[in-house]
C-alpha positions in Angstrom: 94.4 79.8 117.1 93.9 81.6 120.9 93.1 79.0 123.3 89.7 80.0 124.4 88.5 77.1 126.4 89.2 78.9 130.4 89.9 75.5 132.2 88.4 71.9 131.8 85.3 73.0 133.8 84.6 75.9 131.6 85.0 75.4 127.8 84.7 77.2 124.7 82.2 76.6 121.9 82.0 80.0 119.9 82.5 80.1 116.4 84.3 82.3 113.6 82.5 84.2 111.0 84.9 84.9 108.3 82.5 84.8 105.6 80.4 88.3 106.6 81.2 91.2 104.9 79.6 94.0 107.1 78.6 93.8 111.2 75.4 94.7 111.8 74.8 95.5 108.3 77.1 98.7 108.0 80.7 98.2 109.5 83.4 96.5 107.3 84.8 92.9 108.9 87.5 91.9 106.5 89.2 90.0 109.8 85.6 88.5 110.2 84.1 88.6 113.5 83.7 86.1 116.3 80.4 84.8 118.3 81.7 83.7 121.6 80.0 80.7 123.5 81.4 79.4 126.7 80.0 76.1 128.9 80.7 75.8 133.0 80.4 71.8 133.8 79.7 71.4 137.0 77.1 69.5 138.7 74.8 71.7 136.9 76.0 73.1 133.4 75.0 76.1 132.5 75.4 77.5 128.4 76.7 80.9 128.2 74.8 82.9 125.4 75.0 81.1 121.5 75.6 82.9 118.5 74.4 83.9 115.8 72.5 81.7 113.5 74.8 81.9 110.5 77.1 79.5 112.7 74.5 78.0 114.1 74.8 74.2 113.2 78.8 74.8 113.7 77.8 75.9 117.4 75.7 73.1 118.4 78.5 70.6 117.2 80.8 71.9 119.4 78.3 71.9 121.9 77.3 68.7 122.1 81.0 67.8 122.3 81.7 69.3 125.0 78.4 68.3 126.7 79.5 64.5 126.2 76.2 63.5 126.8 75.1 65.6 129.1 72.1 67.7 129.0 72.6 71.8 129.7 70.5 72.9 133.1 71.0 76.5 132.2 71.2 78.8 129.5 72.4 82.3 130.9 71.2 85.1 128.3 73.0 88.3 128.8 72.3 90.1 125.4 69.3 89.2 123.2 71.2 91.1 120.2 71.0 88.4 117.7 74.4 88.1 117.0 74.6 86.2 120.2 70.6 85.2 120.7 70.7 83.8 117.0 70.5 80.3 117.8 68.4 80.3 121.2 65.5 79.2 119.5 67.8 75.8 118.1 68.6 74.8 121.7 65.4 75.4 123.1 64.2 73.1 120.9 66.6 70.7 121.8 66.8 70.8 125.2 62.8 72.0 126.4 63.5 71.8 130.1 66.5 73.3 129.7 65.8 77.1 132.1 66.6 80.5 130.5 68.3 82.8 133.0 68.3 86.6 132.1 67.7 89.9 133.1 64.2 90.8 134.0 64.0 93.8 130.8 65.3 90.1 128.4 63.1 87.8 129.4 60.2 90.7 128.7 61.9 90.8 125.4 62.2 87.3 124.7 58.5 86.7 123.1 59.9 89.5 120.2 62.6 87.3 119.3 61.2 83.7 120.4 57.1 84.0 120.7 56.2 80.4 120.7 60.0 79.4 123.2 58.1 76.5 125.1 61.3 77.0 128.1 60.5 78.1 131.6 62.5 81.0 132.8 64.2 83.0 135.2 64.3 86.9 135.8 67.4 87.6 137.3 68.0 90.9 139.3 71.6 92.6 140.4 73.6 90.7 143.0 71.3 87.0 142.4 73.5 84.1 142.3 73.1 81.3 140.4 74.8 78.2 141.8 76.0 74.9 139.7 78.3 72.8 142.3 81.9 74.5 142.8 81.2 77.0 140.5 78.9 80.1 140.7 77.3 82.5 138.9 76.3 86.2 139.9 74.3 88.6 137.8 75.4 91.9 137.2 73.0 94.0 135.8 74.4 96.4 132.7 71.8 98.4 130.9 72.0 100.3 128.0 75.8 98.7 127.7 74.6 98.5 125.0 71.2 97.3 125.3 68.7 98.0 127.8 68.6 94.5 128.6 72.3 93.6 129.2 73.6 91.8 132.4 77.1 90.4 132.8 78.1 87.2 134.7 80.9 86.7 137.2 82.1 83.2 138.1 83.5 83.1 141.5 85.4 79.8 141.8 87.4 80.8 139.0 87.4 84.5 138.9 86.0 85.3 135.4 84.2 88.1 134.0 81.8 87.2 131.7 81.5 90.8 130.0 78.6 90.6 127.5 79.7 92.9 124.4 82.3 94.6 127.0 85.7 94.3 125.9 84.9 92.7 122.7 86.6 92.6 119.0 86.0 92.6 115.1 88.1 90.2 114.0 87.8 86.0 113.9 89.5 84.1 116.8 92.1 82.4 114.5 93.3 85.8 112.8 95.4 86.2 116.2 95.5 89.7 116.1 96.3 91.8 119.2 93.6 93.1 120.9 93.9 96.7 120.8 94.1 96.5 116.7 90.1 96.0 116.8 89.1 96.8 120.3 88.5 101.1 119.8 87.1 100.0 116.5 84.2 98.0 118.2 84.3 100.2 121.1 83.2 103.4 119.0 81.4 102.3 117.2 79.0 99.7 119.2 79.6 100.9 122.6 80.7 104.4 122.3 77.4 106.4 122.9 77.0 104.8 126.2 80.2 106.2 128.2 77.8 106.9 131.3 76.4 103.3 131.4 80.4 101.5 130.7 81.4 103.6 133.7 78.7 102.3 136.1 79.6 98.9 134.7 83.6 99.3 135.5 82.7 101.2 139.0 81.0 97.4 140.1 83.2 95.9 138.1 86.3 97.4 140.3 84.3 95.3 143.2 85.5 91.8 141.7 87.9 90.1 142.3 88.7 89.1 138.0 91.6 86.8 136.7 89.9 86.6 132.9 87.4 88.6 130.9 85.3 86.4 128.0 83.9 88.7 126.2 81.3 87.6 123.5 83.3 88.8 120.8 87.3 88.6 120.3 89.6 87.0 122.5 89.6 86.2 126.6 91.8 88.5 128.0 94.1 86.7 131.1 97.1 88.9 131.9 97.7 92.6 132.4 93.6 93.6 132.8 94.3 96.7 134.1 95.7 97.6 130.5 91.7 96.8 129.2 90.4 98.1 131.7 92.1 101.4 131.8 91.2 101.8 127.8 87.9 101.3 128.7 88.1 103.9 131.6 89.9 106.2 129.2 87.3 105.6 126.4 83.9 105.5 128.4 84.8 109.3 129.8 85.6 110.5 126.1 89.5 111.4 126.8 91.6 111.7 123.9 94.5 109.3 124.0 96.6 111.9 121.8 95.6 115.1 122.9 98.1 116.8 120.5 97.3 114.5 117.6 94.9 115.9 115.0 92.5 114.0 112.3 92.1 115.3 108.9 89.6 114.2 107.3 88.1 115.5 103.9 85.2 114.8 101.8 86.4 115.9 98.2 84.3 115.7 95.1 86.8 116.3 92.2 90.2 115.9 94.0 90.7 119.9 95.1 89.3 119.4 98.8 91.5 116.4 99.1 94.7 118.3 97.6 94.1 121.2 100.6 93.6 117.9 103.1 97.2 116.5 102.0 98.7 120.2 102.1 97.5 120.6 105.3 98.9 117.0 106.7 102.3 117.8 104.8 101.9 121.0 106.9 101.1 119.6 110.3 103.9 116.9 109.8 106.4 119.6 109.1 105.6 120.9 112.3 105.8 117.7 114.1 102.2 116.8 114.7 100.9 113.3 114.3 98.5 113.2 111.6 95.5 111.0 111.2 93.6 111.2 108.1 90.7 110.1 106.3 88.7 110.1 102.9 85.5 109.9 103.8 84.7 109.1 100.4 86.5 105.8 99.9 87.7 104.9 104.3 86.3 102.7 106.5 84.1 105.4 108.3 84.1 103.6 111.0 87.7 103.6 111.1 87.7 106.8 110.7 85.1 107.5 114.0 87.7 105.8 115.8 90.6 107.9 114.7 88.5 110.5 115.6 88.0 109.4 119.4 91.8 108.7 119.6 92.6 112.3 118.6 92.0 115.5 120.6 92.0 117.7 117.9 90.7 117.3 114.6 90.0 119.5 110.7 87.4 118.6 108.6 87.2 119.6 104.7 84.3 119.3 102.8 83.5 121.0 99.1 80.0 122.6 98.8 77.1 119.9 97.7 74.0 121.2 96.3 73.9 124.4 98.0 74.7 122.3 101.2 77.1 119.6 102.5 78.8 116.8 100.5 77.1 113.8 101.6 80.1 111.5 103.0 80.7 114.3 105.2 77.4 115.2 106.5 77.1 111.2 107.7 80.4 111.1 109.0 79.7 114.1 111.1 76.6 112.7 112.0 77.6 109.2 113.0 80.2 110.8 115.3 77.0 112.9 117.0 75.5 110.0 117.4 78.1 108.2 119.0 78.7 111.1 121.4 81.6 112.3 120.5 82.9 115.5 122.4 85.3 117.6 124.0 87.7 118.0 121.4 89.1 120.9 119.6 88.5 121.4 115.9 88.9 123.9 112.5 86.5 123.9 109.2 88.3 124.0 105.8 85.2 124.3 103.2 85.6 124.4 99.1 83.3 126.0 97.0 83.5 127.7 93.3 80.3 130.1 93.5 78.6 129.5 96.7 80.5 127.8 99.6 78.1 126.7 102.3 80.0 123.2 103.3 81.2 125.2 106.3 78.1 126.3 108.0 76.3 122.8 107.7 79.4 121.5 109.3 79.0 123.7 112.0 75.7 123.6 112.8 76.0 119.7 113.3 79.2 120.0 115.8 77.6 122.7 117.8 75.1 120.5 118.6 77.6 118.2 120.7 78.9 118.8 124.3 82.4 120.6 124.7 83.7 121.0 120.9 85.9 124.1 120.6 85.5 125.2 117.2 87.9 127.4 115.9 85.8 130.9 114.4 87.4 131.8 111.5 86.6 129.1 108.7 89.1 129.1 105.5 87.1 128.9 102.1 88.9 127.4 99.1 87.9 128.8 96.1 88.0 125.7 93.2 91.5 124.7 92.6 94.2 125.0 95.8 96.0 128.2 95.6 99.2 129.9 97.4 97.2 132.1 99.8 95.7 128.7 100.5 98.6 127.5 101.6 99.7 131.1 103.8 96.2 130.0 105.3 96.4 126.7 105.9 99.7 127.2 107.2 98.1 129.6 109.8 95.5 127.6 110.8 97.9 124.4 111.3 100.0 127.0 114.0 96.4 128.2 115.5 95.2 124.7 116.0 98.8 123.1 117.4 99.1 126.4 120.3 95.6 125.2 121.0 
């Protein structure tokens, strides 16, 4: 397992969730998915967030071991998202004096999640500083990052970024896995949208002085931080990391749409593209959402659905909306037997994002995949790869 604890003054009490199928109720985990918990012992101890209540009795084991007797001074909140507020309500019960420390916008949200929390508390603004003995803390505020309440915590004895949901991971602490194998998974998907807000963040963060980041989910990153930090640069101002590389992804009812989706690929390949592709009937789409961030261009393929779009299409294209995704170049493959329409719902949803350069000309595929389906595929795979 990653070491997690940062030094003996500040130790680590998170806990693994391997048994949860989907995060947040809609994104696959089959690595599982970590709640990350930290203590600082000083002369005051302060608790760094909890976790979420599924590990909550796990959690206060730890906890308590760590605390050696000792009662916590400070719990610092800097996302009420319940994954990491879960089990607030456990040690405020436990420890009644114990003060809350958060963000002015969390403690205003607190009564939502906690109405009868008998603890007093402290609003926080940016720039306060919370001191325990050698070790201090100061608040950085980070809304909409990806809550409007969010603030992040920098220890200055010891140089760590406490980074809320920044720089976190799917994936449990003992799977080991490198970081970047999860890290534009989460990112998309979680903190995506918010590219605006994550560059605010990394433009103070750029101020510090940082020798670790502990984020609340995945591991503590300790060496080479430009490396995160520059993904997160790269990421938050929705750059491509392949420019050249292309997604295909197709929706296919009955196997034809996903025939002219391989044709295509064995195309592209033959032409030394790198190909990433997707069935958004049976992916990860949030896999897929990723794939699509990474590449800078990108052909979707969807058969005609009720006069309309197939479904798995339609959401993908709208989760990626959502999510902000833009400035990339992309082509429309549609299939239809009678009445192809797949195309012109697939348009209307990317022309409603910033900066995509849709190719004009749509192919239609006609029921089964034909030769001049391939002459036109082919000539769509040169159009896209001089783009």
């Amino acid at each position: 397992m990653t070491d997690m604890h940062l030094s003996d003054a500040i130790r680590y009490v998170g806990a693994d969730d391997t048994d949860i199928d989907l995060f947040e109720s809609q994104y696959p985990v089959p690595n599982g998915v970590s709640y990350n918990s930290y203590v600082i012992l000083d002369e005051k101890v302060a608790v760094m967030d909890t976790v979420d209540r599924r590990r909550t009795g796990e959690w206060l084991e730890k906890l308590e071991a760590v605390l050696a007797g000792r009662k916590p001074d400070y719990l610092v909140i800097q996302h009420l998202e319940p994954d990491h507020a879960g089990s607030i309500g456990a040690l405020a019960e436990r420890y009644p004096d114990m003060e809350l420390v958060a963000s002015a916008k969390a403690v205003q949200m607190l009564p939502k999640f906690y109405p009868a929390c008998p603890n007093p508390t402290r609003a926080v603004k940016e720039g306060d500083a919370l001191p325990l003995g050698k070790h201090s803390l100061t608040f950085v505020m980070a809304p909409m990052v990806h809550w409007p309440e969010v603030m992040v915590s920098y220890e200055s004895a010891e140089k760590v970024l406490f980074s809320a949901d920044g720089f976190g991971t799917f994936g449990a602490i003992a799977k080991d896995r490198p970081w970047i194998e999860e890290a534009g998974r989460y990112y998309f998907n979680i903190v995506g949208k918010y590219g605006a807000q994550v560059q605010a963040l990394l433009k103070k963060a750029a101020g510090l002085d940082i020798a670790a980041i502990a984020p609340l989910h995945g591991p503590v990153l300790r060496e080479d931080l430009g490396f995160y930090l520059g993904k997160y640069d790269q990421w938050s101002r929705y750059e491509p990391e392949e420019k050249d590389a292309v997604l295909v992804a197709h929706a296919s009812i009955h196997g034809n749409t996903a025939r002219a989706a391989a044709l295509l690929t064995e195309i592209l390949e033959s032409r030394g593209a790198k190909v990433k592709t997707a069935d958004l009937c049976r992916c990860d789409q949030a896999e897929a959402v990723a794939d699509a961030f990474h590449c800078g261009k990108a052909v979707f393929l969807s058969s005609t659905y009720d006069g309309g779009l197939f479904p798995p299409m339609e959401h993908f294209l709208l989760h990626l909306r959502d999510k902000t995704w833009r400035s990339r170049t992309v082509a429309l493959v549609e299939n239809g037997s009678w009445a192809p329409a797949a195309a012109c719902r697939m348009r209307t949803i990317l022309e409603g994002m910033r900066d995509i350069a849709l190719f004009d000309e749509v192919h239609t595929i006609q029921g089964a995949v034909k030769e001049a389906d391939r002459a036109a595929l082919e000539k769509l795979a040169d159009e896209l790869l001089a783009k």
